[in-house]
N, C-alpha and C positions, 0 to 999 in steps of 0.2 A: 504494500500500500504506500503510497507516495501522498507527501502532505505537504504542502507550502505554511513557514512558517514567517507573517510579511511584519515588519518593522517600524515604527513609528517613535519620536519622540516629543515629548510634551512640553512647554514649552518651558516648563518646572524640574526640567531633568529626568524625570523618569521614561522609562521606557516599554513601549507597547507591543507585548508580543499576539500576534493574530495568525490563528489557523483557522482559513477559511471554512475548507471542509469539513468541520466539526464544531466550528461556530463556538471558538473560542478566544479569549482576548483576556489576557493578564497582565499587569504592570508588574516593571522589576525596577529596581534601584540602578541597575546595570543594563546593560545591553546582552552581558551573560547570563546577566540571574532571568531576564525577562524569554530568553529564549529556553531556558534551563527548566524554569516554571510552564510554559506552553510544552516543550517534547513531554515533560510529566504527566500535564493535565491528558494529552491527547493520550499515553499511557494506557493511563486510566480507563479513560473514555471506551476503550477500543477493546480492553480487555471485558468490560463489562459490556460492551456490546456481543463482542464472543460468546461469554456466557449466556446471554439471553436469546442467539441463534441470530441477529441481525447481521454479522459478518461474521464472513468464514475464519475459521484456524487460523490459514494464511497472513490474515491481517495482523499477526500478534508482532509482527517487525515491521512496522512502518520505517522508510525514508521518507526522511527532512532536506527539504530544501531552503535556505533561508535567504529570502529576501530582503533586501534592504528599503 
């Protein structure tokens, strides 16, 4: 599974991680923490979609691509 993970920052220093495909959006203190936070959340997400029969096995190794 491939995800884009797209970048934003605020104009207060933090930083906007968004992955579209899961329709997810975390702020980080960093531009690593913010990317660090979204690979986790989507994680998550993907595993418990597994579990629940929404995506196959397969998805449980998503690639990241990050946008800026």
């Amino acid at each position: 599974m491939k995800l884009t993970i797209e970048l934003d920052r605020e104009v207060d220093g933090r930083w906007i991680a968004e992955v579209p495909e899961l329709n997810i959006l975390l702020y980080g203190e960093t531009r690593q923490a913010a990317v660090g936070k979204a690979e986790s959340a989507a994680a998550e997400i993907i595993a418990d979609r597994i579990a629940h029969g929404e995506l196959p096995p397969e998805a449980a190794n998503p690639v990241f691509a990050v946008a800026a």
